[in-house]
C-alpha positions as CSV (number, residue, x, y, z in Angstrom):
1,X,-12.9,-25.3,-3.7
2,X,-15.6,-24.0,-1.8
3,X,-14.1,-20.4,-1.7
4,X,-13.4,-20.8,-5.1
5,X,-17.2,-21.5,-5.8
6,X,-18.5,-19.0,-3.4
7,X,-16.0,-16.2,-5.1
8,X,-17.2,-16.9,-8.7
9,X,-21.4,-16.4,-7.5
10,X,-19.6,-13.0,-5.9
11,X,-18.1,-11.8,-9.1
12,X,-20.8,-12.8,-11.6
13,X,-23.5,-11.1,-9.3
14,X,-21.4,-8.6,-8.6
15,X,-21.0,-8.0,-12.2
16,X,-24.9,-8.6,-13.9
17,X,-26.9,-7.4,-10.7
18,X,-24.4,-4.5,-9.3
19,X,-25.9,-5.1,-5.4
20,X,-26.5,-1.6,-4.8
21,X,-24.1,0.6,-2.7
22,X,-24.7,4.1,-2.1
23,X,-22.6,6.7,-4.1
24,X,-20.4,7.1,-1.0
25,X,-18.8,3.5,-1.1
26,X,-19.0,4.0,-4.9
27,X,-16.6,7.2,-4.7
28,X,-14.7,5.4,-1.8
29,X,-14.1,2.8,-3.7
30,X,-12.5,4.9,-6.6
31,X,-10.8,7.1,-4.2
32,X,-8.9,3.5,-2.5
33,X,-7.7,2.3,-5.7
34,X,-6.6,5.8,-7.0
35,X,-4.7,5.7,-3.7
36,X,-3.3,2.4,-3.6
37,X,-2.2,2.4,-7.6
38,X,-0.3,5.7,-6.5
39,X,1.3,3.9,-3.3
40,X,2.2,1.0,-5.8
41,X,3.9,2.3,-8.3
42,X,6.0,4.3,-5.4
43,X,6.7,0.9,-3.7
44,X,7.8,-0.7,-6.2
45,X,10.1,1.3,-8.2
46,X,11.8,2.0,-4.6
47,X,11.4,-2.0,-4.0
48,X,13.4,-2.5,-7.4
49,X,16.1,0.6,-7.6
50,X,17.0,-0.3,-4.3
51,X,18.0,-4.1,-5.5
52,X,19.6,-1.8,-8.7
53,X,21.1,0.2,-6.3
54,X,22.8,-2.8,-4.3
55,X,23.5,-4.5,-7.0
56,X,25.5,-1.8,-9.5
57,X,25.8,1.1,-7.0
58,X,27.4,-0.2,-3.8
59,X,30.2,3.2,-3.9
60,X,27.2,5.0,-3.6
61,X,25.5,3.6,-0.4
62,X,27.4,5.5,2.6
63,X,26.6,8.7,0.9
64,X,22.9,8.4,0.9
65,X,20.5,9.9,3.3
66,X,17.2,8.7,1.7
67,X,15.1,8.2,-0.2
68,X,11.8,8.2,-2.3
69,X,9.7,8.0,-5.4
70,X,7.0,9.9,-6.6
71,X,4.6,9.7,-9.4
72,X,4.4,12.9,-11.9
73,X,1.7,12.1,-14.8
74,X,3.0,8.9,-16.6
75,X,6.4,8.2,-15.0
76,X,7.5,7.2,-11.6
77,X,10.9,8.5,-10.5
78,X,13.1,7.0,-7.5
79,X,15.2,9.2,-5.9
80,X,18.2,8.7,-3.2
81,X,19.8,11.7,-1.3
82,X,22.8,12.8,0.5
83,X,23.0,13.4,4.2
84,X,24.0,17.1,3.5
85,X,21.1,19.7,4.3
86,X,20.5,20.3,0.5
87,X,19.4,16.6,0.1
88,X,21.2,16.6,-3.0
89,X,19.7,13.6,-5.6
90,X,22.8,11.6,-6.1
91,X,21.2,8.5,-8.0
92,X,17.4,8.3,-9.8
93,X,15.7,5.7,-11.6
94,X,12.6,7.4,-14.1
95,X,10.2,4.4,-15.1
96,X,7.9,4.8,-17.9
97,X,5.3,2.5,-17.1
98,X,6.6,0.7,-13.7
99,X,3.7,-1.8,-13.3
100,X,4.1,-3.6,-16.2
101,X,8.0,-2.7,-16.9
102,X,9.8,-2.6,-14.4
103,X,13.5,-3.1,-16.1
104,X,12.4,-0.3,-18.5
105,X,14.3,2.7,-16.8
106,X,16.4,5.6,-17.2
107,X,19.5,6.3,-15.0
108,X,20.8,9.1,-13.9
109,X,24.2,9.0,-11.5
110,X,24.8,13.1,-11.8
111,X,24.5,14.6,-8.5
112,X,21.7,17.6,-8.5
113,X,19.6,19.6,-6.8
114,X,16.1,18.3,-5.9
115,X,13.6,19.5,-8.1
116,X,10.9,21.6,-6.0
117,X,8.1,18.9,-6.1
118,X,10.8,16.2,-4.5
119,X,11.9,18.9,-1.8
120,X,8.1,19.1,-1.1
121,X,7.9,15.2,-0.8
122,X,11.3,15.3,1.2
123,X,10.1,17.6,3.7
124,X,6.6,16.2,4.4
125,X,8.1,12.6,4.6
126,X,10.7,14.2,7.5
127,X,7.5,15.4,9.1
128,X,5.7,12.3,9.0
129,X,8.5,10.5,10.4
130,X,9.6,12.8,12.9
131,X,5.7,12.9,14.2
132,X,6.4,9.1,14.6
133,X,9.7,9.5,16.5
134,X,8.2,11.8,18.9
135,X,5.3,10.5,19.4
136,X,3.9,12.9,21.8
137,X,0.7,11.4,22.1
138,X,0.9,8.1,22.1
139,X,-0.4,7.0,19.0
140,X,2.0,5.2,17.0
141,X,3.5,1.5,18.4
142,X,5.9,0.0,17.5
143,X,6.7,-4.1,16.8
144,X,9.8,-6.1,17.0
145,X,10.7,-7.6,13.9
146,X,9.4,-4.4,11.8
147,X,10.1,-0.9,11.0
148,X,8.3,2.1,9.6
149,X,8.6,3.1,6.1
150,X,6.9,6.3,4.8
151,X,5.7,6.7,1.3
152,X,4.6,10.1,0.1
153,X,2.0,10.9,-2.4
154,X,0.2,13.7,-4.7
155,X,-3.3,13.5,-4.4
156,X,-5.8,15.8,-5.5
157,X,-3.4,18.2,-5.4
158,X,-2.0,17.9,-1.9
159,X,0.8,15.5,0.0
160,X,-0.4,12.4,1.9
161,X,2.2,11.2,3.6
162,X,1.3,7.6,4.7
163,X,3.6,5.4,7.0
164,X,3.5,1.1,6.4
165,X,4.9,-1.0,8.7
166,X,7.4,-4.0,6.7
167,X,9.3,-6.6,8.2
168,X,12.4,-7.4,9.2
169,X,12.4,-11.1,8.8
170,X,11.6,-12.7,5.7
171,X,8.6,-14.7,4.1
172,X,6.1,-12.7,6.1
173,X,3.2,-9.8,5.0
174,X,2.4,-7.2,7.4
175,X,-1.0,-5.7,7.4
176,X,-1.5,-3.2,9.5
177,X,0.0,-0.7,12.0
178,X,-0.2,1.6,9.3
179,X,-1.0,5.8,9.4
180,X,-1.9,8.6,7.3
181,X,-0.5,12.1,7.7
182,X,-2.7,14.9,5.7
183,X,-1.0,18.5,4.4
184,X,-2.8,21.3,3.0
185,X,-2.7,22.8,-0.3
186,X,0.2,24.4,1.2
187,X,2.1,21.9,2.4
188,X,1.3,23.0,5.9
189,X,1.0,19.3,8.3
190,X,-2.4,19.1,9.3
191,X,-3.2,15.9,11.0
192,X,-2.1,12.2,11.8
193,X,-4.7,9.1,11.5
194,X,-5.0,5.6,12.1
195,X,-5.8,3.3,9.3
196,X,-6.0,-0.1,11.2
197,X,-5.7,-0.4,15.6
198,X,-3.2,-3.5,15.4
199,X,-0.7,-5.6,13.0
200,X,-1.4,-9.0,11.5
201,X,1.6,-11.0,10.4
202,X,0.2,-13.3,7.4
203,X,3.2,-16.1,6.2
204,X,3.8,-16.3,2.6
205,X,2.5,-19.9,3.1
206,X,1.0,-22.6,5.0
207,X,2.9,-24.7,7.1
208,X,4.3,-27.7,5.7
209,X,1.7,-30.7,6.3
210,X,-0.8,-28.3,6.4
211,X,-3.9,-27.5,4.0
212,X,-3.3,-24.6,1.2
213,X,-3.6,-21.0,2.0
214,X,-5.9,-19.7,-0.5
215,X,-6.9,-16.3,1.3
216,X,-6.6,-14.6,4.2
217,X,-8.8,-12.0,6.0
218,X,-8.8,-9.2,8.6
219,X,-11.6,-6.9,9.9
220,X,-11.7,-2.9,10.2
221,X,-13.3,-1.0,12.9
222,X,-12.1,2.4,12.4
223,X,-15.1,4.1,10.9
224,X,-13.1,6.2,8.2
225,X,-11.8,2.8,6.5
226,X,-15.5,0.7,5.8
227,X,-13.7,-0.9,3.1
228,X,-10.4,-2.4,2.1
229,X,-7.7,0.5,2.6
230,X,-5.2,2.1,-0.2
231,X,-2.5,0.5,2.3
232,X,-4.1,-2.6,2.2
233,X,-4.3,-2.4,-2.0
234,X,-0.5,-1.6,-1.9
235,X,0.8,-4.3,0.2
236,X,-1.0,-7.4,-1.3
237,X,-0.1,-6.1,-5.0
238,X,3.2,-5.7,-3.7
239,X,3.8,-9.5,-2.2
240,X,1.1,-11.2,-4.9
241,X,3.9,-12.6,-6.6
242,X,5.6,-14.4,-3.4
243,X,2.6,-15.8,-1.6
244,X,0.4,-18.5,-2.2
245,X,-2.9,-17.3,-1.8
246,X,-4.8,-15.1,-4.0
247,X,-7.4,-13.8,-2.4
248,X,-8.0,-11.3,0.9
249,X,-11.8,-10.5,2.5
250,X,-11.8,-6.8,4.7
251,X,-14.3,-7.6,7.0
252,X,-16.3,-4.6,8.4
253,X,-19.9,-3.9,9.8
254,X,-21.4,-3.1,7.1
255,X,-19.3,-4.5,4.1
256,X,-17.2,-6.9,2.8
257,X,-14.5,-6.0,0.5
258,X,-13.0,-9.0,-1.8
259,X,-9.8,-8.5,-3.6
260,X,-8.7,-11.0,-6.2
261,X,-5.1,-10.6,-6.2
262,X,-4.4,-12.4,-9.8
263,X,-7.1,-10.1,-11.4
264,X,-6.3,-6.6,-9.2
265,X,-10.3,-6.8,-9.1
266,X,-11.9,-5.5,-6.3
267,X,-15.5,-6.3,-5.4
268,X,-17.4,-4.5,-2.4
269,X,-20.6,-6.2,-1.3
270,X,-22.7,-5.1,1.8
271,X,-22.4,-7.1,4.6
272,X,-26.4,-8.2,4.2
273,X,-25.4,-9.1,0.2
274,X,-22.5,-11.0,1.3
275,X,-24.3,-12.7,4.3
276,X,-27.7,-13.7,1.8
277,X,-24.8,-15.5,-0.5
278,X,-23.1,-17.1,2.1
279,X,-26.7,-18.7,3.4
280,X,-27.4,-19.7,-0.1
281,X,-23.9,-21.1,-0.3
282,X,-24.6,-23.3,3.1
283,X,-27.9,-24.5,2.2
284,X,-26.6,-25.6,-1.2
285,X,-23.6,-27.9,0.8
């Protein structure tokens, strides 16, 4: 109740009195949820043809090498590959609006050459991975229980490759242990980057006998990420609808980023804003 309270002071000075951030967190801020939108709708139409997939397409499954899906202006298209070296497209789903209809789709089950924006995305998502696999310096680690997926994007006009870590046993959230692999304008692999230094395992619930779980938090501390990340966005859109609680807190240094899961609203106060409210709050109780 007391969350619940502190979150509704949050939003409605957030919303009459703006608490001031400079015009870097304001375009950060865009940027993230252009991001994470993009990493959604990937997610989840490869989420959803993949249970189409299973479900209606089972002759299909020991022909395919991958897959992925992309978003090109208003539709996002899931594609799955053969193992030849042409990555043919042997099944694709095209959603029209994916968010809010997801079992609005077209089908298509006639084998075809990739267009040349999905043997972009093919190639760069190879890269990523094999960067991963090799792993020549050391950066990547790697959990038991979980595996690597990597989801590729177009964003402002150039692939972003970015790699999430999911699970391998059920009714758990993974945050974390997640990268970002930047291309040029011409495709050309240019670096690798953390997002966040470890992984969180968040259940979809509290233990039984246990008080509610209405939110959860984590902190970041690598300096490129001072708010919530596009990763971040993308996971807990992707598991609102399984979990209990509703609401997560990024904690960094110098801000505090609140996403209400129910509402996709996403409210970014300075750490001293946050830290005046939360005094208030106390003095109050």
């Amino acid at each position: 109740m007391i969350m619940k309270f502190l979150f509704a002071i949050i939003i409605t000075l957030a919303t009459f009195h703006g608490f001031a951030q400079n015009k870097r967190i304001e375009k950060l801020k865009e940027e993230t949820l252009d991001k994470a939108y993009l990493l959604y709708k990937s997610e989840l139409a490869s989420w959803h043809s993949t249970d189409l997939l299973l479900e209606h397409f089972k002759e299909k499954r020991s022909k395919i090498g991958g897959y992925l899906s992309y978003t090109q202006e208003d539709k996002t298209v899931a594609i799955y590959f053969d193992r030849t070296t042409d990555r043919n497209v042997i099944l694709s789903f095209t959603y029209e609006n994916i968010i809010d209809f997801k079992n609005l789709y077209e089908k298509d089950t006639v084998s075809r050459t990739p267009t040349q924006l999905e043997t972009r995305l093919i190639v760069a998502r190879e890269m990523a991975r094999q960067t991963v696999s090799e792993n020549e310096d050391k950066m990547f680690t790697f959990y038991e229980n979980s595996s690597y997926n990597y989801v590729p994007i177009i964003y402002d006009e150039k692939i972003v490759v970015y790699s999430l870590t999911g699970p391998q046993e059920g009714q758990l959230v993974l945050i974390g242990n997640d990268y970002k692999f930047e291309f040029d304008k011409k495709d050309r692999f240019k670096k690798a980057s953390k997002i966040h230094n470890s992984l969180l395992r968040f259940p979809f619930q509290a233990e039984e006998g246990s008080a509610g779980l209405s939110a959860i938090t984590h902190s970041h501390i690598i300096k490129e990420y001072p708010i919530v990340s596009e990763t971040d966005l993308c996971t807990l859109m992707l598991y609102e609808p399984y979990v209990e609680w509703n609401k997560a807190y990024i904690i960094n240094e110098d801000y505090v980023s609140i996403w209400d899961m129910e509402k996709r609203l996403l409210v970014i106060l300075t750490m001293k804003a946050w830290e005046r409210i939360s005094e208030h709050q106390e003095t109050k109780n």
